[in-house]
C-alpha positions as MATLAB code, in Angstrom:
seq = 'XXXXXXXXXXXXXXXXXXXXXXXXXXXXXXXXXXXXXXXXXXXXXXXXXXXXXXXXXXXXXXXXXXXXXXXXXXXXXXXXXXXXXXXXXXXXXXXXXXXXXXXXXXXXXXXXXXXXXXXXXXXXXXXXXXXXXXXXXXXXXXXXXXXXXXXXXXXXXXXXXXXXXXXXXXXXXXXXXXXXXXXXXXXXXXXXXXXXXXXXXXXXXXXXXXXXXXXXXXXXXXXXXXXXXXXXXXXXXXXXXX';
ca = [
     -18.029  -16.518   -0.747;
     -18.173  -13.364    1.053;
     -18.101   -9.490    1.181;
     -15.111   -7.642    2.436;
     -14.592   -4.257    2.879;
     -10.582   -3.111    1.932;
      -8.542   -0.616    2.463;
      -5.475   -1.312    0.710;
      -2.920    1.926    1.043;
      -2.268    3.219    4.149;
       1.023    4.780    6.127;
       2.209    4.041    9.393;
       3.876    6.793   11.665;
       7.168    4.897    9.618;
       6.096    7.203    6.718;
       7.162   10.904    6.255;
       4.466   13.565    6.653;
       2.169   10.314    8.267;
       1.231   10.993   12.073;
       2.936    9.689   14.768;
      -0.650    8.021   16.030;
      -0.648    6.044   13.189;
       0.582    3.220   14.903;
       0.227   -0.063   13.820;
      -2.542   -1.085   16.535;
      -3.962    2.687   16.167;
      -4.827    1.826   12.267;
      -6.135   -1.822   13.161;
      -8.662   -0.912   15.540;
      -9.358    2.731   12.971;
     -10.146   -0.345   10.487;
     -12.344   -2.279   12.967;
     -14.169    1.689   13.704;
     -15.074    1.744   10.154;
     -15.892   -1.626    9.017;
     -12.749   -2.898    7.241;
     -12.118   -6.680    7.152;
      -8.716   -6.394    4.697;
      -6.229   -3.748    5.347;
      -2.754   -3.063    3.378;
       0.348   -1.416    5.171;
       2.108    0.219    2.682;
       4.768    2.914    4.038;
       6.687    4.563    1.471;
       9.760    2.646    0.380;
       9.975   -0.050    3.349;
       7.724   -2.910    4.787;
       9.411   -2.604    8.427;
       6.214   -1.602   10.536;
       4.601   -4.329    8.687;
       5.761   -7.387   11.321;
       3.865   -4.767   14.163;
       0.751   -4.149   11.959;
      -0.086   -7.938   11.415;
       0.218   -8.766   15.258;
      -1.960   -6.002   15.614;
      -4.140   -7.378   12.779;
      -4.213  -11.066   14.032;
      -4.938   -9.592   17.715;
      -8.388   -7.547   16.341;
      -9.443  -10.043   13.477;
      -8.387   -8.017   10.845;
      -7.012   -9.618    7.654;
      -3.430   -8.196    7.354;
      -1.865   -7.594    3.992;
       1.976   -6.201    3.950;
       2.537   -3.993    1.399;
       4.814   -0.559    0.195;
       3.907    2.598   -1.534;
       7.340    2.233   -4.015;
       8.509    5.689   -5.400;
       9.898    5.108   -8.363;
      12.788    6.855  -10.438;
      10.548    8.798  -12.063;
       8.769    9.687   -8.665;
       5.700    7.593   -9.656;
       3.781    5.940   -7.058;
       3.552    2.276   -7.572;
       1.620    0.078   -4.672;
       3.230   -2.819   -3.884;
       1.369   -6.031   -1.936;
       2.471   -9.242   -0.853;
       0.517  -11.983    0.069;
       3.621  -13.364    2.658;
       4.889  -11.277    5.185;
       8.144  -12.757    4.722;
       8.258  -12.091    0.835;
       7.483   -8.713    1.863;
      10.260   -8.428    3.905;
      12.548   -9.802    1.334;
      11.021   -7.194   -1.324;
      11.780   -4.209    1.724;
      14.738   -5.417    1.997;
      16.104   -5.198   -1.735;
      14.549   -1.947   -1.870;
      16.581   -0.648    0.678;
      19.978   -1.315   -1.471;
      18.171    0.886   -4.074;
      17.200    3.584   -2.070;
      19.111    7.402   -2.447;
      19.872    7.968    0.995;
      19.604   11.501    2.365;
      19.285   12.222    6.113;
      15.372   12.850    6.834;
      14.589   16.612    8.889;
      12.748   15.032   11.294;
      11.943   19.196   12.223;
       9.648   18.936    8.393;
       8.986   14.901    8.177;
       8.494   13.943   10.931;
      10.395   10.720   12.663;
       9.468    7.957   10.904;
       9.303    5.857   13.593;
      10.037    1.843   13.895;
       7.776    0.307   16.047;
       7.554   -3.139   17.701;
       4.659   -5.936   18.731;
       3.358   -4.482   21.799;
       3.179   -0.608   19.971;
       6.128    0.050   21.813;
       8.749    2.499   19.388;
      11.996    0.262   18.608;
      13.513    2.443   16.308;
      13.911    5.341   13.967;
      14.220    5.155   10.266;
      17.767    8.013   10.009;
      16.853    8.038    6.214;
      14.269    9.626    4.611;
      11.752    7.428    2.778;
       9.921    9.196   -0.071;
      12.303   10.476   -2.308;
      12.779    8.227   -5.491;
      14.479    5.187   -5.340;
      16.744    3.418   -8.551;
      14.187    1.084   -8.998;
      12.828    2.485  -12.493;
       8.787    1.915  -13.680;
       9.293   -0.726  -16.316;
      11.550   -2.664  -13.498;
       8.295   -2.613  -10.816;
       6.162   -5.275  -11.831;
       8.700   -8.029  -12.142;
      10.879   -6.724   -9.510;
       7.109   -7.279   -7.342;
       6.072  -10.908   -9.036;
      10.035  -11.872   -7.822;
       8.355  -11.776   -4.290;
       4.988  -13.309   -4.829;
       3.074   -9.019   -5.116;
       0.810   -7.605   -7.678;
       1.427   -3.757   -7.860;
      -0.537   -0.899   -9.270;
      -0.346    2.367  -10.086;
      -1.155    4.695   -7.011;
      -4.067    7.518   -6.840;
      -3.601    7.962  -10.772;
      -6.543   11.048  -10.407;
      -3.703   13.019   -8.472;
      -1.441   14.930   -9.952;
       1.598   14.643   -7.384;
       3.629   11.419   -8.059;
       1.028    9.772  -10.183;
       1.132    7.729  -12.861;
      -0.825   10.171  -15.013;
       0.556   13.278  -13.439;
       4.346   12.510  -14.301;
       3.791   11.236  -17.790;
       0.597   12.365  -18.758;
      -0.667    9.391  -19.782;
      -0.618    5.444  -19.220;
       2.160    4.710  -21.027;
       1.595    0.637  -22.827;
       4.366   -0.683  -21.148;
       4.525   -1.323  -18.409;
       1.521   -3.357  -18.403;
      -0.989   -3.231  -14.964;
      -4.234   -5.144  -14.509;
      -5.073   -3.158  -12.006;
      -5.083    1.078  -11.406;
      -5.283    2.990   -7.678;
      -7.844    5.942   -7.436;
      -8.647    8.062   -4.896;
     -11.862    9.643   -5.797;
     -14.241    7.275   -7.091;
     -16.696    9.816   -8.815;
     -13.714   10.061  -11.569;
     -13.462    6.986  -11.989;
     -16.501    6.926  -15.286;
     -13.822    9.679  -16.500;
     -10.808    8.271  -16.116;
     -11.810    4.925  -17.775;
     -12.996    6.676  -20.957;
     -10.264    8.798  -21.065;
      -7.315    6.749  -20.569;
      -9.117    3.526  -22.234;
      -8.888    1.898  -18.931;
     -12.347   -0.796  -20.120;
     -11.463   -4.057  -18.373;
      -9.228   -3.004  -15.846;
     -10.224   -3.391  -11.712;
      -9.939   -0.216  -10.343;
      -8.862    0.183   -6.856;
     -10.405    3.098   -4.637;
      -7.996    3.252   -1.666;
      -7.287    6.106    0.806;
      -3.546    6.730    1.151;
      -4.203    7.451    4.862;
      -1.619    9.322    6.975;
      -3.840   10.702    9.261;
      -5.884    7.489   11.606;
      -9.459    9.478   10.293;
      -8.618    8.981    6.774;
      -9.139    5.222    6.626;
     -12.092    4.256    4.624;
     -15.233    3.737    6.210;
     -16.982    0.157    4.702;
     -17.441    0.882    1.383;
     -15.253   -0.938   -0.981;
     -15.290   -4.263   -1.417;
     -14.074   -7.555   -3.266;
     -16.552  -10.677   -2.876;
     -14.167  -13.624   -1.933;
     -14.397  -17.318   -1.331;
     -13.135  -17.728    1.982;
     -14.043  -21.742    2.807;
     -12.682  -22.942    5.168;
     -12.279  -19.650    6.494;
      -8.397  -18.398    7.437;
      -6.800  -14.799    6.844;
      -4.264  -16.754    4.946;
      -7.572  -17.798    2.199;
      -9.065  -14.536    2.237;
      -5.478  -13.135    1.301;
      -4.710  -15.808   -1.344;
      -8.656  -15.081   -3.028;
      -7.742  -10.968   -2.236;
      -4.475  -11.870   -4.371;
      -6.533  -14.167   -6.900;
      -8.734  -10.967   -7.522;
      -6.061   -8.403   -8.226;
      -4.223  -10.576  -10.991;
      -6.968  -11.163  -12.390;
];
């Protein structure tokens, strides 16, 4: 059993508004900077920077985790993490039939760009990636187990596409074990308010700039013998179902 120090919500220069130096390599060795041992992937409606991000990972000693920021139909932000790359994949690639496709403005976006092993830029996503997809709230967490994820609610102390800011509330169904916040001092709040006693709360960053990764701070104590990323992720994954 050990300490590890997470950052589990993060974009790549793949996501709109996210800077172009967030490249895959740039956020593994911004994780190594600050301390982080686990770090999640999760561009907004696709997993395809995620292949990059865990060569990167494997080159620096960083446990990789491949994950999405889903926007849902009712523009709710629902984090999505797989402990396979390739289930990820799979998961990307169903969410791409369910995406609304409108041409991104690269001029306000930015270029959401594809990028390969070596860093190198292999491609550019022509679609835009935030807007909502089909894929409605109730649908997200079995949609997620289909693929082997757990998924939670994203910076619910937000207002913009959060779980709380779009309904006002945390509705009873669907049912989460586990709830994103951004802000840790409301977290005491937030509990009492919403009746959230039992629940693991997740304090994550939602970087899109490479200084808004977390420094070491946040952690999840997991058995890792014999050590391999691939037992750190399935303990990481043991944690968040709970």
């Amino acid at each position: 059993m050990n300490r590890y120090y997470y950052d589990l919500h993060t974009h790549s220069c793949l996501s709109p508004c996210a800077d172009n130096d967030n490249t895959p390599y740039n956020l593994v060795g911004m994780a190594v900077l600050s301390g982080i041992n686990i770090l999640a992937l999760t561009d907004h409606n696709t997993c395809k920077n995620c292949p990059a991000f865990f060569a990167a990972a494997k080159q620096y000693g960083i446990v990789a985790v491949a994950g999405m920021e889903l926007t849902t139909a009712e523009e709710i932000h629902v984090v999505c993490l797989f402990e396979e790359l390739e289930r990820a994949m799979q998961f990307s690639e169903e969410i791409d039939s369910r995406r609304i496709k409108i041409k991104n403005r690269t001029d306000i976006f930015g270029e959401q760009l594809i990028m390969g092993e070596n860093d190198e830029i292999v491609g550019h996503e022509e679609y835009l990636l935030s807007n909502a997809t089909t894929v409605s709230l109730d649908e997200v967490p079995k949609l997620v187990e289909k693929y082997g994820g757990v998924c939670f609610p994203a910076h619910i102390d937000r207002v913009a596409n959060s779980l709380i800011g779009v309904l006002g509330d945390i509705p009873k169904t669907p049912e989460f074990n586990c709830f994103e916040v951004y802000d840790a001092e409301k977290i005491p709040e937030i509990v009492e308010k919403y009746a959230l006693q039992g629940k693991k709360i997740i304090i994550d960053s939602d970087a899109h700039y490479l200084d808004n990764v977390r420094d070491k701070e946040n952690y999840f104590d997991l058995d890792d013998e014999p050590y391999s990323s691939n037992k750190v992720r399935a303990s990481l994954f043991k944690e968040l179902r709970g």
